[in-house]
TORNU-529102 format. One record per residue (C-alpha): residue number from 1; x, y, z. Coordinates in Angstrom, 2 decimals, decimal comma, always signed. Example, Ala and Ser with C-alpha at 12.3 -4.5 7.8 and 13.67 -1.06 7.14 Angstrom:
! TORNU-529102
  pos        x        y        z
    1   +12,30    -4,50    +7,80
    2   +13,67    -1,06    +7,14
This chain:
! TORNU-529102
  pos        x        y        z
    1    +5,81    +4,66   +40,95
    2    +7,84    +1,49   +41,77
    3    +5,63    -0,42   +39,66
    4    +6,11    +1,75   +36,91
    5    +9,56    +1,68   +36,68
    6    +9,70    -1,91   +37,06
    7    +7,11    -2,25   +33,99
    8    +9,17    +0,04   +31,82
    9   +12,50    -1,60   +33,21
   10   +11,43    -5,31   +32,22
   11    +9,59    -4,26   +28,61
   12   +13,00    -2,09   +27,75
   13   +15,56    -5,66   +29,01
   14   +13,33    -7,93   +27,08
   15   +13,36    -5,82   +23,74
   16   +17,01    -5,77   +24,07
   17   +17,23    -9,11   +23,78
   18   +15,29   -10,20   +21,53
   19   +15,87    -6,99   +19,05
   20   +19,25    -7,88   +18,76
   21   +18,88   -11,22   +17,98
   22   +16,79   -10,14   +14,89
   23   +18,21    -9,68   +11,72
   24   +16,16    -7,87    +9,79
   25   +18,52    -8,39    +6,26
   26   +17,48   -11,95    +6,52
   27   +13,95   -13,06    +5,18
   28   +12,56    -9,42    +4,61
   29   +10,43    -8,28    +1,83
   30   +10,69    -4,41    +1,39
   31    +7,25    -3,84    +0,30
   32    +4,41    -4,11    +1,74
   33    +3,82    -7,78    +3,00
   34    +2,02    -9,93    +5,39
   35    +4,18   -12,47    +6,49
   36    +2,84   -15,97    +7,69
   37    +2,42   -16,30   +11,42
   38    +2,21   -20,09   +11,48
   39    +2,91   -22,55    +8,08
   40    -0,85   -23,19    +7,81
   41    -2,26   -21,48    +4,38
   42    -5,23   -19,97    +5,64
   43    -7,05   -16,75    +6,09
   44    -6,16   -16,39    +9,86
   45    -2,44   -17,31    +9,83
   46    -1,82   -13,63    +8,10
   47    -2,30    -9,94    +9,63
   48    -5,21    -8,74    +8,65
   49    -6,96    -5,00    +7,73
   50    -3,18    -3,68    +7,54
   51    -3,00    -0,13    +7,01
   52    -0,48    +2,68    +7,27
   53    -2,20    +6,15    +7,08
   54    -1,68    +9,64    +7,63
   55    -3,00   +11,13   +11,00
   56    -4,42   +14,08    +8,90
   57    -6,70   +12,17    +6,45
   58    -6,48    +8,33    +6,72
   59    -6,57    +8,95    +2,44
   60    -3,58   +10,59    +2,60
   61    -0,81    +8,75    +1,11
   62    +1,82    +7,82    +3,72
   63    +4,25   +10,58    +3,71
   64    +5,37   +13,17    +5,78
   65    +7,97   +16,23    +6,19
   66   +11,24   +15,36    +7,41
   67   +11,70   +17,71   +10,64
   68    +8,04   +18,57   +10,73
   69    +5,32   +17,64   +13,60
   70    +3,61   +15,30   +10,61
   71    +2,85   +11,58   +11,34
   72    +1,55    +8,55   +10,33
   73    -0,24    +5,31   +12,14
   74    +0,24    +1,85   +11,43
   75    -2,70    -0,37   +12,78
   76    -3,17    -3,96   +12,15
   77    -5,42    -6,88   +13,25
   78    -4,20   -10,60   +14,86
   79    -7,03   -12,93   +14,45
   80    -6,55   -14,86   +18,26
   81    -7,98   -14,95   +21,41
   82    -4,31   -13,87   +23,33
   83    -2,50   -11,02   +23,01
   84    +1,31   -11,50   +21,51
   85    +4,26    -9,19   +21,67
   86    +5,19    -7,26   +19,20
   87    +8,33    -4,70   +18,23
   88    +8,92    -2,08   +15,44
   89   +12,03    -0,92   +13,56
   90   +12,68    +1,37   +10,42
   91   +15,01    -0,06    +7,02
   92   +16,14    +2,87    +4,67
   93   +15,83    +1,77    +1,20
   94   +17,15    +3,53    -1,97
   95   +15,19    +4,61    -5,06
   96   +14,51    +1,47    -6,45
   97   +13,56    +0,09    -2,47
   98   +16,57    -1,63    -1,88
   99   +18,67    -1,69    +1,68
  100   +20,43    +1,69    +1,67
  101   +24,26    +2,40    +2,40
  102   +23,09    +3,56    +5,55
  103   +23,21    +2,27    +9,35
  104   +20,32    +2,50   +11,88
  105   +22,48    +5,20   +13,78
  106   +22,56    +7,28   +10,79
  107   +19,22    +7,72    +9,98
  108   +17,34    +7,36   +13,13
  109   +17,27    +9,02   +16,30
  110   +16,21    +7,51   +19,93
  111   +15,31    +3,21   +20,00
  112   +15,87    +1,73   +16,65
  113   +13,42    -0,99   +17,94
  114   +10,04    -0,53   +20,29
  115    +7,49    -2,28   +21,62
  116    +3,60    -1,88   +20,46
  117    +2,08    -0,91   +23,67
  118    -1,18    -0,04   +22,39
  119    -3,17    -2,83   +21,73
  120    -7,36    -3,87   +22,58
  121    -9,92    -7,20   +21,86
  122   -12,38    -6,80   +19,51
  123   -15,95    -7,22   +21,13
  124   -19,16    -7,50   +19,89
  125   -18,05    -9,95   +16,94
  126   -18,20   -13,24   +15,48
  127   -14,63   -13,03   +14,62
  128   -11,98   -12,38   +17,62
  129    -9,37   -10,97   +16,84
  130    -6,69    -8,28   +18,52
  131    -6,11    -4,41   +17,05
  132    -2,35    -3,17   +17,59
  133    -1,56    +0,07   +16,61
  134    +1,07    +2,82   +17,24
  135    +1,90    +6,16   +15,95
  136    +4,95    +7,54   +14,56
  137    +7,41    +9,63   +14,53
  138    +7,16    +9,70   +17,92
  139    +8,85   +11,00   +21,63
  140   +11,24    +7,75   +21,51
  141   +12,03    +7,51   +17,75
  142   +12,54    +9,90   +14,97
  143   +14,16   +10,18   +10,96
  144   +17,57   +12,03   +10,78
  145   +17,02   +11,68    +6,78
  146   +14,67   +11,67    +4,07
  147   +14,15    +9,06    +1,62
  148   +12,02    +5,56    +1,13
  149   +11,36    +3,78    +4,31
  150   +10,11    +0,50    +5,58
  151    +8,49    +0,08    +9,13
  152    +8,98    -3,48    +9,97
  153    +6,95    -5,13   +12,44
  154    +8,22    -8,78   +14,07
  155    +7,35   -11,04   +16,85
  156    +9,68   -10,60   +19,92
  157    +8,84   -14,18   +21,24
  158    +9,21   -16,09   +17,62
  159   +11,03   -13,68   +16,82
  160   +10,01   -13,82   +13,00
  161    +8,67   -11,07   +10,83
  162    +5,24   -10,03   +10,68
  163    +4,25    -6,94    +8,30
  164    +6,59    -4,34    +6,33
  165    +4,78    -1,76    +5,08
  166    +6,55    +1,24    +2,73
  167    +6,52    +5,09    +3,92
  168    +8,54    +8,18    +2,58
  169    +9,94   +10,78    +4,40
  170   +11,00   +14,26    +1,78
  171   +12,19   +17,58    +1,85
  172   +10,47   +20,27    -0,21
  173   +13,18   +21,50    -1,69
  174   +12,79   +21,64    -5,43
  175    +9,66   +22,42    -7,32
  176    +7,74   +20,29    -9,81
  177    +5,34   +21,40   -12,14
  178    +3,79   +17,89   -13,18
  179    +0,76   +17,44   -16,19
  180    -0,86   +14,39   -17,37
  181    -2,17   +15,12   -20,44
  182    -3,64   +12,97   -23,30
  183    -1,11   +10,89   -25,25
  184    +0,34   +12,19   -28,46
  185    +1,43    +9,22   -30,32
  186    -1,15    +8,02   -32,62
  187    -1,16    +4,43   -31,16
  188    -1,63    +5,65   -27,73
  189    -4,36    +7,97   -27,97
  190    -7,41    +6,03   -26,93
  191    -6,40    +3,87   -24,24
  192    -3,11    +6,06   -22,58
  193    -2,37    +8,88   -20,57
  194    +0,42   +10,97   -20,93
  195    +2,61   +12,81   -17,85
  196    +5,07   +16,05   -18,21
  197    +7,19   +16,90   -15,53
  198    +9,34   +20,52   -15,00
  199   +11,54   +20,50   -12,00
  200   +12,81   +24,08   -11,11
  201   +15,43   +25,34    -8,25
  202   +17,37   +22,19    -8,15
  203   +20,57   +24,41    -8,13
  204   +20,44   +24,82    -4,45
  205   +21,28   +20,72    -4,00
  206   +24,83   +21,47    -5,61
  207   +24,37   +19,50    -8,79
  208   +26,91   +18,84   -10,98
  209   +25,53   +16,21   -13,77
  210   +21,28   +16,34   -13,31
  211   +21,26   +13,69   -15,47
  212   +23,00   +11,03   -13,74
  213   +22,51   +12,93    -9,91
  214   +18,43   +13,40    -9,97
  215   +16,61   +10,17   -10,11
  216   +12,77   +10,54   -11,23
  217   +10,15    +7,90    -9,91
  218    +6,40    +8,50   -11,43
  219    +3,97    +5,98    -9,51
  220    +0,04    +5,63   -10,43
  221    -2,52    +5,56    -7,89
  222    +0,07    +4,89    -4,78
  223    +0,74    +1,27    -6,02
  224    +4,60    +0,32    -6,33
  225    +3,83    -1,93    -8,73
  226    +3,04    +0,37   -11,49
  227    +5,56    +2,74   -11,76
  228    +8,16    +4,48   -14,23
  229   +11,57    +4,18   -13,14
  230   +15,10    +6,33   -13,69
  231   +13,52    +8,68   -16,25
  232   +15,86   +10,30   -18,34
  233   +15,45   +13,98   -18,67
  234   +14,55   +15,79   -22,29
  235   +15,83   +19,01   -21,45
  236   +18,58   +20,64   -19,22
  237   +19,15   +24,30   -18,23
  238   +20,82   +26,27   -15,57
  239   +16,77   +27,03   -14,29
  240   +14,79   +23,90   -14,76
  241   +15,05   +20,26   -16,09
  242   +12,17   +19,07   -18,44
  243   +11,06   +15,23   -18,87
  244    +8,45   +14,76   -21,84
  245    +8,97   +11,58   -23,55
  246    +5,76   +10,60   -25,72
  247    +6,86    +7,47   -26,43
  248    +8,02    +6,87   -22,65
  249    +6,56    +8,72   -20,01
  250    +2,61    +7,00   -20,56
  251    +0,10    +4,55   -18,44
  252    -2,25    +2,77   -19,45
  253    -5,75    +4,41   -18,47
  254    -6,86    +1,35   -16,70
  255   -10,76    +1,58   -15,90
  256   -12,25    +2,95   -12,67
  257   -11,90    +0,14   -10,11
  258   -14,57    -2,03    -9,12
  259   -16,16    -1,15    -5,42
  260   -18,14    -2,85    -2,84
  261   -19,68    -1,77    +0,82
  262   -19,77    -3,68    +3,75
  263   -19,92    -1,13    +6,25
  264   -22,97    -2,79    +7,68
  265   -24,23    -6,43    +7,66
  266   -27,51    -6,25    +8,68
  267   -28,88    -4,39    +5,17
  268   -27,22    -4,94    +2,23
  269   -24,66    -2,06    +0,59
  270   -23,58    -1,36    -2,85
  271   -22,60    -4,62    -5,46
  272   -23,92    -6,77    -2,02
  273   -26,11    -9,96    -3,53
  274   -26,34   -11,85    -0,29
  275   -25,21   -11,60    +3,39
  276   -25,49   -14,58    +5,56
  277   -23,91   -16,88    +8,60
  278   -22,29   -19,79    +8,42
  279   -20,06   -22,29   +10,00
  280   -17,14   -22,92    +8,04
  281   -14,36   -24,89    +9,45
  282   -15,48   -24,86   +12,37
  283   -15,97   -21,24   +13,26
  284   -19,06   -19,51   +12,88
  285   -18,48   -16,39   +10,45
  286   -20,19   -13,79    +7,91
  287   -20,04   -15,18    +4,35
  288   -20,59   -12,40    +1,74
  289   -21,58   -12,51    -1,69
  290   -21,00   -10,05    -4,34
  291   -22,81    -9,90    -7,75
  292   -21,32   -11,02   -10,34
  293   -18,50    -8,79   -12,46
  294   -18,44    -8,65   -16,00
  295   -15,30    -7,68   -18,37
  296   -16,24    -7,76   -22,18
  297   -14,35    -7,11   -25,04
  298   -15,51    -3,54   -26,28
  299   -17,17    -1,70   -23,54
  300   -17,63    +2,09   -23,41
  301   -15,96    +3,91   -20,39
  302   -18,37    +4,74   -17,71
  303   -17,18    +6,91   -15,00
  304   -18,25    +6,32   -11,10
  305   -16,23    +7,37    -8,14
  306   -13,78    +5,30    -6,79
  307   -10,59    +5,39    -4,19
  308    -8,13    +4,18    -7,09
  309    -7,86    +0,68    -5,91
  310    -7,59    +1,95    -1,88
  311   -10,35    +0,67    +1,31
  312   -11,46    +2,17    +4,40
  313   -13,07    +0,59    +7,04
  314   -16,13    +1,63    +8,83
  315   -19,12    +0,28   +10,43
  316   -22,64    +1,79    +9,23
  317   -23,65    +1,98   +12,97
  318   -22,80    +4,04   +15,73
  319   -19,45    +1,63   +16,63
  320   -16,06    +1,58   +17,14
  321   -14,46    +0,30   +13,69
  322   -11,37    -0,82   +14,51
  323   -13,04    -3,31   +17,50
  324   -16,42    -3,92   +16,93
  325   -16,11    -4,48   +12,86
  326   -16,63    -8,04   +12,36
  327   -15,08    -9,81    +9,60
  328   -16,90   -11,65    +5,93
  329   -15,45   -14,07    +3,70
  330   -16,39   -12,17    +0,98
  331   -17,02   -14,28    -2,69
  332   -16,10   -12,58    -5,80
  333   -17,58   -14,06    -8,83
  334   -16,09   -12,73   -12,59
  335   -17,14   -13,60   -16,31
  336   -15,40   -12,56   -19,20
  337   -15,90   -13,34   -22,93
  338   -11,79   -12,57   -23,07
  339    -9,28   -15,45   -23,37
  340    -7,24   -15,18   -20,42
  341    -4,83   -18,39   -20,16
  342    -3,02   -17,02   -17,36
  343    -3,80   -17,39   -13,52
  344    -6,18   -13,96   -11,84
  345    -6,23   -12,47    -9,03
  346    -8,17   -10,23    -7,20
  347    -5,95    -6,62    -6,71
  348    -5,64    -3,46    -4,54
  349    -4,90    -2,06    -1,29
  350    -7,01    -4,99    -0,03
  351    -3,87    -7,53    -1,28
  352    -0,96    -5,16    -0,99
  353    -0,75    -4,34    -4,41
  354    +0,27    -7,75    -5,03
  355    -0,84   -10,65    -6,76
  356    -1,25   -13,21    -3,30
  357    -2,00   -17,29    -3,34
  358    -5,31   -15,91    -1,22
  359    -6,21   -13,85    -3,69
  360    -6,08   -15,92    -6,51
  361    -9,15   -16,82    -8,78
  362   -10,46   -20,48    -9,63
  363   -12,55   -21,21   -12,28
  364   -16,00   -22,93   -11,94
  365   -16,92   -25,17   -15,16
  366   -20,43   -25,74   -14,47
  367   -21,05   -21,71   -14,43
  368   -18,09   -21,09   -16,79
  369   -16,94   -17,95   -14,27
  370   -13,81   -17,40   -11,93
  371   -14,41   -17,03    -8,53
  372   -12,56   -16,53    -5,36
  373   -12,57   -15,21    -1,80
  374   -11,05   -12,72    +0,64
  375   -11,46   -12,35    +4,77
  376   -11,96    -8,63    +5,03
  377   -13,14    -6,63    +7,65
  378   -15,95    -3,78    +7,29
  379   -15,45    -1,20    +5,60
  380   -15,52    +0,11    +1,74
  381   -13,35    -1,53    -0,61
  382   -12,16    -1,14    -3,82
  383   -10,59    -3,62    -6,33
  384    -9,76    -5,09    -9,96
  385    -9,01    -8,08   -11,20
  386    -5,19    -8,95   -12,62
  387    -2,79   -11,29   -14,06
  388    +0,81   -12,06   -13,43
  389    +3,14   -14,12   -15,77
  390    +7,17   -13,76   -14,89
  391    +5,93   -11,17   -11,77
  392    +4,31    -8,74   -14,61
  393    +1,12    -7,54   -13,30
  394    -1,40    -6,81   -16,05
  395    -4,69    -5,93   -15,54
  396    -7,47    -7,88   -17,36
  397    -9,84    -4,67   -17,39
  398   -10,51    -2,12   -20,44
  399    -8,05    +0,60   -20,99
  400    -9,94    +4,16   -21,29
  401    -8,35    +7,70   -21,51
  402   -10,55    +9,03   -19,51
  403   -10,66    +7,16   -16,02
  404   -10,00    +9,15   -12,90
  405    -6,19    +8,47   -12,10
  406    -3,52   +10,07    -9,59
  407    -0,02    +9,91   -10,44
  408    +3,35   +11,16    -8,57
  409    +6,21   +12,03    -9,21
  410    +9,15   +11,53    -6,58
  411   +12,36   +13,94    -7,50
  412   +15,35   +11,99    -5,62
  413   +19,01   +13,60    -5,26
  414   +22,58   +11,18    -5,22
  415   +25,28   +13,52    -5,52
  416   +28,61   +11,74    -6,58
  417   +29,84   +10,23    -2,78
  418   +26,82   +10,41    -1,56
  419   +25,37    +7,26    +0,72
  420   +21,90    +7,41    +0,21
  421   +18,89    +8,58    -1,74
  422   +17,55   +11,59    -0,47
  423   +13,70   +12,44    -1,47
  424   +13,55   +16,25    -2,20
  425   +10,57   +16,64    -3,84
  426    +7,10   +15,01    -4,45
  427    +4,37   +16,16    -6,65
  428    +0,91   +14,57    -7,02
  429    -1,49   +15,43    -9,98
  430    -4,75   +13,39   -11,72
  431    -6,54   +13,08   -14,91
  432    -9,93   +14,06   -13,85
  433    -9,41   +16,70   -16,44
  434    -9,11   +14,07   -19,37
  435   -12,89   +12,82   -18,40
C-alpha cells in the first residue's frame, strides 16, 4: 500500500511541475495535428495511427453528451524502443476553433492535466513502436460546458507538444430537421448537393436576435476543412428558423473516395499490387504497393462503399491490432490526363484532413505519373488525392451528384454577454438518397 501511494505521490509532484511550466497558447495548432518529436523530417519523428473515437462504435464521430456516461478514446503510436512520458489537457475553442473566453477552471472539473498511464510494446513486428491510450471523460477529469474542444497531448520531459486532436461536447436542446437534396440552380445541378436546415424550440435558450445569437456550422464527411461557416438564416418565426440558400448552402459532390486493405500482409487485399520486405535506411520494413489510380477528364460516377475519407485498423488474423499490427510504407502511384500545375497530396483521416509535406506527391518523368508514400499501420484505409494553393484545399477528383456523402449541421448559441460558444444541437444526415 506504501508503494502505491508513493507511485501515485511522485507521478502527481512531477505533473505539477512540468504542467505548469507548459503553455499551451504558445505553439498550438487547434486542429488535429501531429507535431514533430525531433527536427528530423521523417516518417518516425511524428505520432503515428492517431485516432480519437467513440467507445460505442470506433465510426462514430467524436462527440458525446455533456453530463451523460458517453466517452471517447484517444490512442496513438510512438515509433521507439523506450517508453516516454506523456500528459493530457483540454482547450475550449469557439465556433470558428479559436481559444475561447474561458479558463480551465470554468470548463473543467478535477486535474486540468494527467498523465497517460496506459501504455504497451508492440510485439510480433518489424516495426517497434509503443501504443498509449486513455479514455475520457473520466473519474479524475470531466466538461462543466459544451462546445468545441481540443485534447492536447505534450511531452512532460521536453515538454513540447505532441498531438491535438478536435472533439465536441453538446446539449440536445433544440431540434433540427436537416435535408440534402439535389441542387436547384441550373449551374449546380450535375456536380452539387444541396442542404436545408429547420431548427425548432430554440425559444427555451432565451433568444433575443436568432440571427446574430445562433451560429450554424454545416461540415461534410467529419473533415474541418470543408465546411460552411456563420450561415445566415432565410426565415425567422416565433416556432422555427429556416436556412435554404440555393445559391449558398451547396458542396460539391466529390466522388466516392479511393480505398485500400492492408489488414493482412501475407495475401494481398483490395487495390494491393505488391507486398514485400525491404531494408530501407537501415531498418528492415514492409514496403507496399498499390495499383495505379486513374483521374480522367469525363468519367461516369460509379458507386462502391467507402468510409468518406475515414481508416480503421485491423489485422486479418486472429491478433491484437493495436500491438501486433506492423507497419508498410505504402506507394501510391496516380495518372491523370488533367493539367494540374499545383502541388498534390494524398488526403483523409490518414493525414488529418490536411494537406502534410509527407503526404505530398512527386512526379516521375520517365512514367509521366505522381507518386508518393505514407507509413501506415494495418488496417483499411480510405483516401483522395488534393491540391492546396493559398491553404484552399481542392480536390483533383470528378464532382458527381450522386456520391454517398454525410453532412452535419452544428446549431451553436452566444447570447449577448455570453463567454463562450455553447453547442446545443447537432444533426447528421447523407445523400445516399440522391444515388
Amino acid at each position: 500500500m506504501k508503494k502505491i501511494v508513493f507511485f501515485y505521490l511522485f507521478h502527481l509532484t512531477t505533473l505539477y511541475t512540468f504542467a505548469q511550466s507548459f503553455n499551451y497558447y504558445e505553439n498550438i495548432y487547434l486542429k488535429d495535428y501531429n507535431y514533430k518529436l525531433s527536427i528530423h523530417e521523417n516518417y518516425y519523428n511524428y505520432p503515428q495511427t492517431v485516432k480519437i473515437e467513440n467507445t460505442t462504435n470506433s465510426l462514430l464521430d467524436p462527440i458525446i453528451n455533456l453530463n451523460s456516461t458517453e466517452t471517447l478514446k484517444l490512442s496513438f503510436d510512438i515509433l521507439a524502443d523506450e517508453y516516454s512520458p506523456f500528459a493530457y489537457t483540454f482547450i475550449h475553442c469557439n465556433a470558428n476553433w479559436e481559444y475561447s473566453d474561458l479558463n480551465q477552471l470554468e470548463y473543467l472539473e478535477g486535474f486540468s492535466e494527467n498523465f497517460i498511464e496506459n501504455y504497451n510494446y508492440s510485439f510480433n513486428t518489424l516495426t517497434n513502436y509503443i501504443h498509449y491510450e486513455f479514455i475520457f471523460p473520466n473519474e479524475t477529469v470531466k466538461f462543466k460546458k459544451s462546445g468545441n474542444y481540443i485534447v492536447l497531448v505534450y511531452d512532460v520531459e521536453k515538454n513540447i507538444p505532441v498531438i491535438t486532436k478536435r472533439f465536441l461536447v453538446h446539449e440536445n436542446i433544440v431540434n433540427i430537421e436537416m435535408d440534402v437534396k439535389p441542387a436547384i440552380l441550373p449551374q449546380n445541378r450535375e456536380k452539387k448537393q444541396q442542404i436545408k436546415l429547420i431548427i425548432s424550440d430554440y425559444r427555451s435558450l432565451n433568444i433575443n436576435d436568432p440571427a446574430r445569437e445562433i451560429i450554424i456550422n454545416i461540415q461534410k464527411n467529419d473533415n474541418w476543412n470543408n465546411l460552411l461557416k456563420n450561415i445566415m438564416p432565410s426565415f425567422i418565426s416565433d416556432t422555427k428558423i429556416e436556412y435554404d440558400n440555393p445559391a449558398l448552402m451547396t458542396f460539391n459532390g466529390g466522388d466516392e473516395f479511393r480505398d485500400f486493405d492492408i489488414k493482412s500482409l501475407r495475401y494481398f487485399g483490395k487495390n494491393i499490387n505488391s507486398i514485400e520486405t525491404r531494408y530501407i535506411q537501415g531498418s528492415k520494413i514492409h514496403l507496399v504497393d498499390l495499383y495505379k489510380d486513374l483521374i480522367l477528364k469525363y468519367e461516369d460516377y460509379k458507386f462502391k462503399y467507402d468510409l468518406n475519407g475515414k481508416f480503421t485498423t485491423s489485422i486479418s488474423e486472429m491478433k491484437n491490432k493495436d500491438l501486433e499490427a506492423d507497419y508498410s510504407l505504402v506507394k501510391f502511384r496516380l495518372k491523370t490526363d488533367k493539367l494540374i500545375k499545383k502541388d498534390i497530396y494524398i488526403y483523409g483521416e490518414l493525414t488529418n484532413w490536411d494537406t502534410i509535406p509527407l503526404a505530398k506527391m512527386n512526379f516521375d518523368l520517365k512514367h509521366n505519373e505522381y507518386y508518393g508514400y505514407l507509413f501506415l499501420k494495418q488496417g483499411y484505409y480510405n483516401y483522395k488525392y488534393v491540391t492546396n494553393q493559398n491553404n484552399i484545399v481542392s480536390s483533383i477528383e470528378n464532382n458527381f451528384k450522386e456520391t454517398r456523402n454525410q453532412y452535419s449541421a452544428y446549431v451553436y448559441v452566444r447570447i449577448l454577454g455570453s463567454s463562450y460558444d455553447r453547442l446545443v444541437g447537432i444533426a447528421k444526415n447523407n445523400s445516399n438518397s440522391l444515388n
